[in-house]
mmCIF file of the N, C-alpha and C atoms, coordinates in Angstrom:
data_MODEL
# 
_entry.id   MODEL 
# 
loop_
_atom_site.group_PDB 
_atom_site.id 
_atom_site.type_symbol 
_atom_site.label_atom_id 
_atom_site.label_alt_id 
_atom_site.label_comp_id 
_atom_site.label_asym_id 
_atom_site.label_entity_id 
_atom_site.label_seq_id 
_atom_site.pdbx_PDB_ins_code 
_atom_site.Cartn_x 
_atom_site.Cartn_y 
_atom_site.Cartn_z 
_atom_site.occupancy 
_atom_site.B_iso_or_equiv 
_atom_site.pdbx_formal_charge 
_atom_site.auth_seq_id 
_atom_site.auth_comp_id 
_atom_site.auth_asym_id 
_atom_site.auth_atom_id 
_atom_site.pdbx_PDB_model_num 
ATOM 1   N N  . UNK A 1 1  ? -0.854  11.786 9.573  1.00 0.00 ? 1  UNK A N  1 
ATOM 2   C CA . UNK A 1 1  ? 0.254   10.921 9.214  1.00 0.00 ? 1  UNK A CA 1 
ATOM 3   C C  . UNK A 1 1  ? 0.527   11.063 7.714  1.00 0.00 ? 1  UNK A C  1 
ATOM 4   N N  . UNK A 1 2  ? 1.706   11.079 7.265  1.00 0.00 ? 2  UNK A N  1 
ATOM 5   C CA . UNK A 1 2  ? 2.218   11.227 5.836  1.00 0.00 ? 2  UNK A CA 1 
ATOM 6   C C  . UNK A 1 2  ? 1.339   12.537 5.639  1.00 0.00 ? 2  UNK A C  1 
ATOM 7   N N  . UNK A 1 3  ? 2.359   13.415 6.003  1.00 0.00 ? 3  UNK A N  1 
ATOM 8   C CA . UNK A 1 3  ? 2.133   14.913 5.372  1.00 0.00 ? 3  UNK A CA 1 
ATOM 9   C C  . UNK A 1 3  ? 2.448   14.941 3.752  1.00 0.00 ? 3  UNK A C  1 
ATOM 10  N N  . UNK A 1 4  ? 3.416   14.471 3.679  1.00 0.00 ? 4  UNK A N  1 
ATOM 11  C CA . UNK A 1 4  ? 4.401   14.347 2.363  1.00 0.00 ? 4  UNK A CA 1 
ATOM 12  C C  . UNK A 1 4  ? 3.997   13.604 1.112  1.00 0.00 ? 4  UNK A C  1 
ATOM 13  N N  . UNK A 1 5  ? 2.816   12.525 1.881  1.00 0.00 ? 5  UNK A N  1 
ATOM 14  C CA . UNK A 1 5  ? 2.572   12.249 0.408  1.00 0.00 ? 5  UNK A CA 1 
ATOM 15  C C  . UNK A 1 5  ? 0.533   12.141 0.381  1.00 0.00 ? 5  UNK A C  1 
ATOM 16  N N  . UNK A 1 6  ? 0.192   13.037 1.392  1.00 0.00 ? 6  UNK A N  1 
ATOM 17  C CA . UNK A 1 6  ? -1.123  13.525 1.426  1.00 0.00 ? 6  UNK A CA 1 
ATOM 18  C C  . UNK A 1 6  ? -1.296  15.069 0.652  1.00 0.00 ? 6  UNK A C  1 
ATOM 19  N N  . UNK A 1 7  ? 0.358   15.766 0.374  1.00 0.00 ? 7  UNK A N  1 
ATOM 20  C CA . UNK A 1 7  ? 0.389   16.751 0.360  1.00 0.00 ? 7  UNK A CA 1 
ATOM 21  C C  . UNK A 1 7  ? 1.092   16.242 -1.378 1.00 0.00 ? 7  UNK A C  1 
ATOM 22  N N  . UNK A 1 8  ? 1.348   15.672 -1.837 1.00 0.00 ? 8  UNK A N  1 
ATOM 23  C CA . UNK A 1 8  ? 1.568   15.065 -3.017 1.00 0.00 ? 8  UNK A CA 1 
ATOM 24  C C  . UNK A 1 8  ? 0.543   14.475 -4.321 1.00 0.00 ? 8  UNK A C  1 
ATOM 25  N N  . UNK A 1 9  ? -0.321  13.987 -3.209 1.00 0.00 ? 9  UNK A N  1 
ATOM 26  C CA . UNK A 1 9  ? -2.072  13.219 -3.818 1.00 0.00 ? 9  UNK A CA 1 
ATOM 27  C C  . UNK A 1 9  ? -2.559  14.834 -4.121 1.00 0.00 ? 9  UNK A C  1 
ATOM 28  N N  . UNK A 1 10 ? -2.853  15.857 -3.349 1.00 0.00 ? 10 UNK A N  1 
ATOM 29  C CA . UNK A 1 10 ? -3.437  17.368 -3.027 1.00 0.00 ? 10 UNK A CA 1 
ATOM 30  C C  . UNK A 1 10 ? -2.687  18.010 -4.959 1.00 0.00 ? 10 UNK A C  1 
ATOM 31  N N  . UNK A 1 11 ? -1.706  17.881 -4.898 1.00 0.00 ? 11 UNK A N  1 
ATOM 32  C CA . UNK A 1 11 ? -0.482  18.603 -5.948 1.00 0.00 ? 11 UNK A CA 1 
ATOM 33  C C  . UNK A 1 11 ? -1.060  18.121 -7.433 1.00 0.00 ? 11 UNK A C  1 
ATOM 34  N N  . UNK A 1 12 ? -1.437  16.663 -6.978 1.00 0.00 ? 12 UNK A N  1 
ATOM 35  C CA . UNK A 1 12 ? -1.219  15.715 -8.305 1.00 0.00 ? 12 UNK A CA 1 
ATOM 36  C C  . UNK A 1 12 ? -2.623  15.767 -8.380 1.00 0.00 ? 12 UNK A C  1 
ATOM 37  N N  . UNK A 1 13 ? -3.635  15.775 -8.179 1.00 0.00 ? 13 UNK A N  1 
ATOM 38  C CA . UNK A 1 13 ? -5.044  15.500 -8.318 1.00 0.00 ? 13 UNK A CA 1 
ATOM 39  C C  . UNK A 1 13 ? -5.076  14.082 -7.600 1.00 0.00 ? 13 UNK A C  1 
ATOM 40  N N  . UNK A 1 14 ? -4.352  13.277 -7.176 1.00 0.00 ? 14 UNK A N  1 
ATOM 41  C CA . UNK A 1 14 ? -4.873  11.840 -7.164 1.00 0.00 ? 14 UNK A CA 1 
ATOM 42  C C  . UNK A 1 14 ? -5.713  11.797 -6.009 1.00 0.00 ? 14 UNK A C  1 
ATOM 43  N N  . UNK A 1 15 ? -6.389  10.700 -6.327 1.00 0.00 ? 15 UNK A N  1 
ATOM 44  C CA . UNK A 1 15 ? -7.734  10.220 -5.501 1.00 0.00 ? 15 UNK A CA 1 
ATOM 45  C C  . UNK A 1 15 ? -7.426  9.089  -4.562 1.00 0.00 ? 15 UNK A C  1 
ATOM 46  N N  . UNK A 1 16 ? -8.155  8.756  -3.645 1.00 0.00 ? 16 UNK A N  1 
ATOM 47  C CA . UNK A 1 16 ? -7.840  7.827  -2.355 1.00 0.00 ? 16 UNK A CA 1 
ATOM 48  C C  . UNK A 1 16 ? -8.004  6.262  -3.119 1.00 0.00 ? 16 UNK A C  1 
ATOM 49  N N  . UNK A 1 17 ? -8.871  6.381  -4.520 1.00 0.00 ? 17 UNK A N  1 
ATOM 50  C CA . UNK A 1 17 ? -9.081  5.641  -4.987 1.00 0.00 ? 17 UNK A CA 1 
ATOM 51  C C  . UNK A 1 17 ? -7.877  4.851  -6.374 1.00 0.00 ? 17 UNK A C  1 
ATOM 52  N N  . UNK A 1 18 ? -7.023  5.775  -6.245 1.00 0.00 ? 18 UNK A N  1 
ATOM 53  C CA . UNK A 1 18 ? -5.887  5.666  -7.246 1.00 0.00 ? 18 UNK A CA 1 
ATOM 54  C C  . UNK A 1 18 ? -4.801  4.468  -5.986 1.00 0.00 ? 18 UNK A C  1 
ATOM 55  N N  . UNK A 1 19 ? -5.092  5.589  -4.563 1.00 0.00 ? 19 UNK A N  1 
ATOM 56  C CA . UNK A 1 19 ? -3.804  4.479  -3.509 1.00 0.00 ? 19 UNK A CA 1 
ATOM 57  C C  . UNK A 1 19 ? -4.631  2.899  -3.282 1.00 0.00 ? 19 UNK A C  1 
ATOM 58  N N  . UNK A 1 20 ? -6.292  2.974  -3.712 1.00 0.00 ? 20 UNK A N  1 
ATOM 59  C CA . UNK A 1 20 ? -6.931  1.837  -3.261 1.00 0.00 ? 20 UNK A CA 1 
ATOM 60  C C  . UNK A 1 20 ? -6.301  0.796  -4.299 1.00 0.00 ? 20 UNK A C  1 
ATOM 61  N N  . UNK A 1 21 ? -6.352  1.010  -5.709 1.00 0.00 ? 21 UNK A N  1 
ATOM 62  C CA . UNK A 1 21 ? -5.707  0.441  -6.784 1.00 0.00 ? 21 UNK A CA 1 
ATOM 63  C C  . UNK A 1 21 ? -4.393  0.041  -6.400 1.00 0.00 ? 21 UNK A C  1 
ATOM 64  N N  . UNK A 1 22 ? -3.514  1.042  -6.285 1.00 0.00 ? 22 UNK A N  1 
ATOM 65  C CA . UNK A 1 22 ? -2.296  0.424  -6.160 1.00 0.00 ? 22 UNK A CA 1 
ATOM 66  C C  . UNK A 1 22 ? -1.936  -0.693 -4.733 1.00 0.00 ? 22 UNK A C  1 
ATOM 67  N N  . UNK A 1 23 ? -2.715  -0.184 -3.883 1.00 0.00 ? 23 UNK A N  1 
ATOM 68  C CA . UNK A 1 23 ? -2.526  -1.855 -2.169 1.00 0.00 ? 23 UNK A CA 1 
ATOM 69  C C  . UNK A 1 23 ? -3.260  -2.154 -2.712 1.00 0.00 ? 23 UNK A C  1 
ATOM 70  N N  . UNK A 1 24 ? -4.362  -2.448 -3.280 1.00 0.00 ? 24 UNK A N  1 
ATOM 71  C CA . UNK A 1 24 ? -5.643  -3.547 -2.866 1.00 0.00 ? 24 UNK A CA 1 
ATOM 72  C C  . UNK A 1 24 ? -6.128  -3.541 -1.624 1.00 0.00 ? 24 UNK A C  1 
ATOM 73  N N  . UNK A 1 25 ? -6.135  -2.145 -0.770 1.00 0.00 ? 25 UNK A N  1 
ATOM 74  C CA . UNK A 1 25 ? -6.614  -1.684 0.406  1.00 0.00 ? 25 UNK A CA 1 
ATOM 75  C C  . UNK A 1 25 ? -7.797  -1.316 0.137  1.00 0.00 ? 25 UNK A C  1 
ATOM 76  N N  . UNK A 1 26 ? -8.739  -1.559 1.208  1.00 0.00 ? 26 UNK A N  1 
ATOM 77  C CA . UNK A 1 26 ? -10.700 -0.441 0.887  1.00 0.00 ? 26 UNK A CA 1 
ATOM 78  C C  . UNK A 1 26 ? -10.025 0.864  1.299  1.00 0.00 ? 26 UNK A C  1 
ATOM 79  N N  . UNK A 1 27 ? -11.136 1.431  0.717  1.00 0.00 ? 27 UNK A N  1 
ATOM 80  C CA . UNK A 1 27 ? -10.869 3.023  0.746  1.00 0.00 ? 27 UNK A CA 1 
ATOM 81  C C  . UNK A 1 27 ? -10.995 3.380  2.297  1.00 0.00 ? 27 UNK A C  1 
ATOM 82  N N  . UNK A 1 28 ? -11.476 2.675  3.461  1.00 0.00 ? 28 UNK A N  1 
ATOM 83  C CA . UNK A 1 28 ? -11.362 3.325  4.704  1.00 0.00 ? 28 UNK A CA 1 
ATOM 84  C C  . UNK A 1 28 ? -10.213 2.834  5.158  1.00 0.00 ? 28 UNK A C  1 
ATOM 85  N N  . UNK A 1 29 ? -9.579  1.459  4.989  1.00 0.00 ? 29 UNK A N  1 
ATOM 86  C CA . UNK A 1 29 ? -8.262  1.448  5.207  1.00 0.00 ? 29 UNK A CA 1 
ATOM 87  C C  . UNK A 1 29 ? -6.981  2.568  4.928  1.00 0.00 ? 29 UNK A C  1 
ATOM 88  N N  . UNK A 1 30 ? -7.029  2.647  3.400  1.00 0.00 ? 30 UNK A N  1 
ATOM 89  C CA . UNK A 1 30 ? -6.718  3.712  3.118  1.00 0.00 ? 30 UNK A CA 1 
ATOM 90  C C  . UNK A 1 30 ? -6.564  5.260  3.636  1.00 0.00 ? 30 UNK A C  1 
ATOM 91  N N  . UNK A 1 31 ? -7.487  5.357  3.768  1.00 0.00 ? 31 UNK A N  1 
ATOM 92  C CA . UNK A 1 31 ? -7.952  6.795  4.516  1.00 0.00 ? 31 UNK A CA 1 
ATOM 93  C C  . UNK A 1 31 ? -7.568  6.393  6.084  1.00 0.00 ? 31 UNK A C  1 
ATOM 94  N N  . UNK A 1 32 ? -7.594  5.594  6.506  1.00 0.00 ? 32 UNK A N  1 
ATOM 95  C CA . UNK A 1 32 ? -7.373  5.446  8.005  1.00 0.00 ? 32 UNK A CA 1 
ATOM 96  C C  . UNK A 1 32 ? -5.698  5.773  8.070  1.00 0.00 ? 32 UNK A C  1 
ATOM 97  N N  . UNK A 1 33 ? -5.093  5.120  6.747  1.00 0.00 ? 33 UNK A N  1 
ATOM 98  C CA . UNK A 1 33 ? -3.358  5.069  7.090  1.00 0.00 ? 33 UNK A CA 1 
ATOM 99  C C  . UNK A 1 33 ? -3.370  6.483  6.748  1.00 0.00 ? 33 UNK A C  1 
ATOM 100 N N  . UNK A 1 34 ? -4.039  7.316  5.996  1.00 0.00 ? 34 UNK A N  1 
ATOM 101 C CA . UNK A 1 34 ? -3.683  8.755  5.722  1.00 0.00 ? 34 UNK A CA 1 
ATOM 102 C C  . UNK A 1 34 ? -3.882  9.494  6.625  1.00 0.00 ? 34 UNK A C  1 
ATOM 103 N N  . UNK A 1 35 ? -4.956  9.361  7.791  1.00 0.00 ? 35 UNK A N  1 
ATOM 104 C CA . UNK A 1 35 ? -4.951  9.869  9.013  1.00 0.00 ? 35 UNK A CA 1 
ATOM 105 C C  . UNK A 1 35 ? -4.317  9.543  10.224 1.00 0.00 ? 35 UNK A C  1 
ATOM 106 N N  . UNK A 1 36 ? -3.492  8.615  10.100 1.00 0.00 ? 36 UNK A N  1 
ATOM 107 C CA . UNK A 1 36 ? -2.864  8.213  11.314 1.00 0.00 ? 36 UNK A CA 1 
ATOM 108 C C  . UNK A 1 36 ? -3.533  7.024  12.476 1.00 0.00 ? 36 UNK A C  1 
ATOM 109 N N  . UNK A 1 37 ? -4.403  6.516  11.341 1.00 0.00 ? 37 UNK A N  1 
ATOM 110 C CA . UNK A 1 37 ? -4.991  5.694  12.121 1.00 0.00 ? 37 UNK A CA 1 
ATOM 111 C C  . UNK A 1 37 ? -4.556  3.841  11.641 1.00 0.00 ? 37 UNK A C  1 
ATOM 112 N N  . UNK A 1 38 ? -3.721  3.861  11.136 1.00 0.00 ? 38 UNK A N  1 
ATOM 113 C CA . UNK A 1 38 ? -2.752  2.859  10.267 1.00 0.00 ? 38 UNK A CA 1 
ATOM 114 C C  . UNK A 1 38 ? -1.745  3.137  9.670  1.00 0.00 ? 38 UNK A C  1 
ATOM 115 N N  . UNK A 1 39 ? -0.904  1.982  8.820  1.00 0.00 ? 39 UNK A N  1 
ATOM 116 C CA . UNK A 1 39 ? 0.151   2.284  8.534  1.00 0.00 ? 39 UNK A CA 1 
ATOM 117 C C  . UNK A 1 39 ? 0.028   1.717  7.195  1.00 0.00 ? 39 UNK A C  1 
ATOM 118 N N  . UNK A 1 40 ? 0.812   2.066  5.890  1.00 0.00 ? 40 UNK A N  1 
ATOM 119 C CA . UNK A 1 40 ? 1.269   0.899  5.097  1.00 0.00 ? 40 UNK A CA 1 
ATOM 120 C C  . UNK A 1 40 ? 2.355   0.688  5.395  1.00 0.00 ? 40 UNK A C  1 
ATOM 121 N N  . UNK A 1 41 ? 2.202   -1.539 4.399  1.00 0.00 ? 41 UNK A N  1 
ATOM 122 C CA . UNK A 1 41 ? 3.575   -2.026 4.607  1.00 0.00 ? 41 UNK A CA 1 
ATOM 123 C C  . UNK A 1 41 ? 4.757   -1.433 3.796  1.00 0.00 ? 41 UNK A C  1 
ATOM 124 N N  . UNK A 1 42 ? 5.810   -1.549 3.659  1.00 0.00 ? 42 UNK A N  1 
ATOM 125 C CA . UNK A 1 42 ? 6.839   -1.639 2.895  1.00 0.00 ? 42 UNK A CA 1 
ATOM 126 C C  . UNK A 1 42 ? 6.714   -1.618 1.648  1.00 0.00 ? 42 UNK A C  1 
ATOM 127 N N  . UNK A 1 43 ? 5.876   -3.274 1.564  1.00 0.00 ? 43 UNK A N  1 
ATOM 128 C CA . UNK A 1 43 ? 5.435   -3.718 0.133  1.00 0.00 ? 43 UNK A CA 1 
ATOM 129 C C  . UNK A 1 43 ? 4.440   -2.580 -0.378 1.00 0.00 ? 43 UNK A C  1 
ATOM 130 N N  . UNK A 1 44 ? 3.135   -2.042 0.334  1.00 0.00 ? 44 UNK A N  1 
ATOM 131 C CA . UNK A 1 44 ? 2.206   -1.246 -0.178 1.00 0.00 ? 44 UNK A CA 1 
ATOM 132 C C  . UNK A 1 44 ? 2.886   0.363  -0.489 1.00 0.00 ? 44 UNK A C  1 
ATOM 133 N N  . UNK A 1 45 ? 3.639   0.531  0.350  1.00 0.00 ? 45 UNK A N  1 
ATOM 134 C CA . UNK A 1 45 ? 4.433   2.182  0.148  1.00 0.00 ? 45 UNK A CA 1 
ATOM 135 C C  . UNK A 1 45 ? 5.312   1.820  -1.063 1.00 0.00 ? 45 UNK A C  1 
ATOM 136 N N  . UNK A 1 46 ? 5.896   0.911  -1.291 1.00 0.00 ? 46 UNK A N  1 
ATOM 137 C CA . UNK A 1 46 ? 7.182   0.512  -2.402 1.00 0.00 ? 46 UNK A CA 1 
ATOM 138 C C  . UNK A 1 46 ? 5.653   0.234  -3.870 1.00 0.00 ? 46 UNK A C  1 
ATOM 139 N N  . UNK A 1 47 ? 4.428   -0.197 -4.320 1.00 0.00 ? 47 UNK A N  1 
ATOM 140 C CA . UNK A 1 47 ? 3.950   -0.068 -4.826 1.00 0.00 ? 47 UNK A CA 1 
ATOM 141 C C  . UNK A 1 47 ? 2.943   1.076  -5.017 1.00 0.00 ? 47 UNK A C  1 
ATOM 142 N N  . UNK A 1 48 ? 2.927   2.328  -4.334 1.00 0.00 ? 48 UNK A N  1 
ATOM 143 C CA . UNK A 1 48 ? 2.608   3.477  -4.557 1.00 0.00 ? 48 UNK A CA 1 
ATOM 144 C C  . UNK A 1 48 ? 3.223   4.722  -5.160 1.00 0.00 ? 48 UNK A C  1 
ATOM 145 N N  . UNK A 1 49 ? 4.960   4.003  -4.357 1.00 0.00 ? 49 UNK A N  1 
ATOM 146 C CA . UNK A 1 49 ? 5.651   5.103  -5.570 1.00 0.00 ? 49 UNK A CA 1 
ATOM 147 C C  . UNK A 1 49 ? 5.730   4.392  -6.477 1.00 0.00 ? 49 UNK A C  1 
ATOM 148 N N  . UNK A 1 50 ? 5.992   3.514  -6.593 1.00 0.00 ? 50 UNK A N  1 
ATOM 149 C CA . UNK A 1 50 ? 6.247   2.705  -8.499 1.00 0.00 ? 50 UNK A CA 1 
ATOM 150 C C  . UNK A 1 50 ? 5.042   3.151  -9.421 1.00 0.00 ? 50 UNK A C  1 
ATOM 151 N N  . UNK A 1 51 ? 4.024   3.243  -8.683 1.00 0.00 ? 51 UNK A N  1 
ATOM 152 C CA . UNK A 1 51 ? 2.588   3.172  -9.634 1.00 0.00 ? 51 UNK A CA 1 
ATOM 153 C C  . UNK A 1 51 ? 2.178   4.883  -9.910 1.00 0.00 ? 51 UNK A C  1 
ATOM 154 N N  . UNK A 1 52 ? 2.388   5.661  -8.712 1.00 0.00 ? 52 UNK A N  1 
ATOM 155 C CA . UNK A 1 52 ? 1.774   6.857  -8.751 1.00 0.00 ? 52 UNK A CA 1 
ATOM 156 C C  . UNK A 1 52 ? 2.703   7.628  -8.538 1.00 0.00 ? 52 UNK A C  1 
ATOM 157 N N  . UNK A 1 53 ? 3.810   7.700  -8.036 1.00 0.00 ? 53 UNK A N  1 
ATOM 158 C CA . UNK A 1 53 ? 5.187   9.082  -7.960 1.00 0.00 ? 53 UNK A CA 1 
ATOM 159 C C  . UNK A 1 53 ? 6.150   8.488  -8.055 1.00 0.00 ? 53 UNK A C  1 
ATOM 160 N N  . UNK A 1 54 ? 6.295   7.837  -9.363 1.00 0.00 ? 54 UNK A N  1 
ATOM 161 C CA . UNK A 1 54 ? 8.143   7.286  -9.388 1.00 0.00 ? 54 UNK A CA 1 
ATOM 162 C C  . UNK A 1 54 ? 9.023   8.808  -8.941 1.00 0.00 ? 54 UNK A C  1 
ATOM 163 N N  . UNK A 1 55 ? 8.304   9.540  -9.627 1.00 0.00 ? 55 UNK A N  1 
ATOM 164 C CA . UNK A 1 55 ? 9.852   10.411 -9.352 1.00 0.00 ? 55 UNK A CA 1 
ATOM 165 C C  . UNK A 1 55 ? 10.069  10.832 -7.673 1.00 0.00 ? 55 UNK A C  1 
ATOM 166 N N  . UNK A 1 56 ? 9.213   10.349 -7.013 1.00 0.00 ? 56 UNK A N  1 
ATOM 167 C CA . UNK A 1 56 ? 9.590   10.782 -5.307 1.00 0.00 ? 56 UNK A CA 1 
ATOM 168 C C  . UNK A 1 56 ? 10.113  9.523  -4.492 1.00 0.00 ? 56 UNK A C  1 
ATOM 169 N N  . UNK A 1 57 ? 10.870  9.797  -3.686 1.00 0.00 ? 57 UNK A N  1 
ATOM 170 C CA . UNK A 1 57 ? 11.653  8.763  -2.588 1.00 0.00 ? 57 UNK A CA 1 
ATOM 171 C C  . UNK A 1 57 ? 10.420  8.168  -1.613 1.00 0.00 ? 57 UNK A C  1 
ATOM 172 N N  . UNK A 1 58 ? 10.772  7.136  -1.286 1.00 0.00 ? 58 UNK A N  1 
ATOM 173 C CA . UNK A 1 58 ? 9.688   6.075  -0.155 1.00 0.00 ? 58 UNK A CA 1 
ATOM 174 C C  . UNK A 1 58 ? 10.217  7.085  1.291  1.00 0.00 ? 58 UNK A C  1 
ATOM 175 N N  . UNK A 1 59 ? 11.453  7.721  1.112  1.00 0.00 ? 59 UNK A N  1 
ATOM 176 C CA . UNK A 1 59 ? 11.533  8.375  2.338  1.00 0.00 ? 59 UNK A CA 1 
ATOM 177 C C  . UNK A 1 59 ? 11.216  9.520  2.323  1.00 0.00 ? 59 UNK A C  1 
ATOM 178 N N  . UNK A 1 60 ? 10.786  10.598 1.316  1.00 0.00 ? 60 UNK A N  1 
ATOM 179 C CA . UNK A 1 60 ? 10.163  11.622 1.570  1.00 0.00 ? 60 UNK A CA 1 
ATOM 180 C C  . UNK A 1 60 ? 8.559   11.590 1.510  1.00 0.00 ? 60 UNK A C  1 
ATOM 181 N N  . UNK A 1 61 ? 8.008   10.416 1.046  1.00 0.00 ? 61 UNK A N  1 
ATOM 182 C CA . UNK A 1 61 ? 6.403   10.394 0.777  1.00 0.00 ? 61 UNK A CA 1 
ATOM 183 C C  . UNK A 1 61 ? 6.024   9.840  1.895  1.00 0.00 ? 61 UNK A C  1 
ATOM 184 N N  . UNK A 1 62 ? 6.647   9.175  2.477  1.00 0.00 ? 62 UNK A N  1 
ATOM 185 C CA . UNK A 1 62 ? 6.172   8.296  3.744  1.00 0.00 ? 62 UNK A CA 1 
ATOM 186 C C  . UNK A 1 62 ? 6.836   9.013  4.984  1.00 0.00 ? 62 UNK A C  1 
ATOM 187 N N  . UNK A 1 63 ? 7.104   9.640  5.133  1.00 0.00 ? 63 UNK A N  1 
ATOM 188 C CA . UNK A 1 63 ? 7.806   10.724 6.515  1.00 0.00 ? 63 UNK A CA 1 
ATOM 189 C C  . UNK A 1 63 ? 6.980   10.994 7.159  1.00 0.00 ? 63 UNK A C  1 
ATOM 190 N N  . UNK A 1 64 ? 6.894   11.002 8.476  1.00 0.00 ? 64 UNK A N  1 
ATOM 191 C CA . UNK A 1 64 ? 5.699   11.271 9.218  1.00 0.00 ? 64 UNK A CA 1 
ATOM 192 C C  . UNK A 1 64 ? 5.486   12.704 10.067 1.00 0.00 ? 64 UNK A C  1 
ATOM 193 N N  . UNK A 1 65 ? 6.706   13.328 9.260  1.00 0.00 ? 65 UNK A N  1 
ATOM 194 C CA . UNK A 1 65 ? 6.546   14.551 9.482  1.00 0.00 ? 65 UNK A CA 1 
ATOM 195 C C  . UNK A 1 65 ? 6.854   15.144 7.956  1.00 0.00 ? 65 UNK A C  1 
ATOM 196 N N  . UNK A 1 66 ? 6.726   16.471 8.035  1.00 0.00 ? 66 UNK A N  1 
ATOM 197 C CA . UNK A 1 66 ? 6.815   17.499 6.573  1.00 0.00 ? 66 UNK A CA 1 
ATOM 198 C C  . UNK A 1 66 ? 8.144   17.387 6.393  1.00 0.00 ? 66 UNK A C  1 
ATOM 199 N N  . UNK A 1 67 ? 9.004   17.509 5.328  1.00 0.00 ? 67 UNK A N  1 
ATOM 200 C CA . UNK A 1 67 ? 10.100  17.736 4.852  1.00 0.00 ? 67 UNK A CA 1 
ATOM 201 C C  . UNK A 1 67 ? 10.293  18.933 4.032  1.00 0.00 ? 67 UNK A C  1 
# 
């Protein structure tokens, strides 16, 4: 799940621990929404690009397929 912005964290160096900072998610939550085993909300995807990829869209980082 989220090719687009698993493939963005990969580009950028960032750590599972940079997306834990920005939700206030544990790191297996985390990792669970990066595998498809959860989701983030709105609110948590809208504070990941603000914090860690302003310059990318909530609709290309969160796509649940590749773009």
């Amino acid at each position: 799940m989220y090719p687009n912005l698993k493939a963005e964290m990969a580009r950028n160096n960032i750590e599972i621990k940079m997306i834990m900072d920005a939700t206030g998610k544990s790191r297996a939550a985390v990792s669970n929404n990066l595998n498809g085993r959860g989701s983030f909300s709105i609110d948590e995807a809208i504070k990941i690009r603000n914090t860690i990829f302003p310059d990318a869209s909530i609709d290309y980082l969160f796509a649940l397929s590749e773009k």
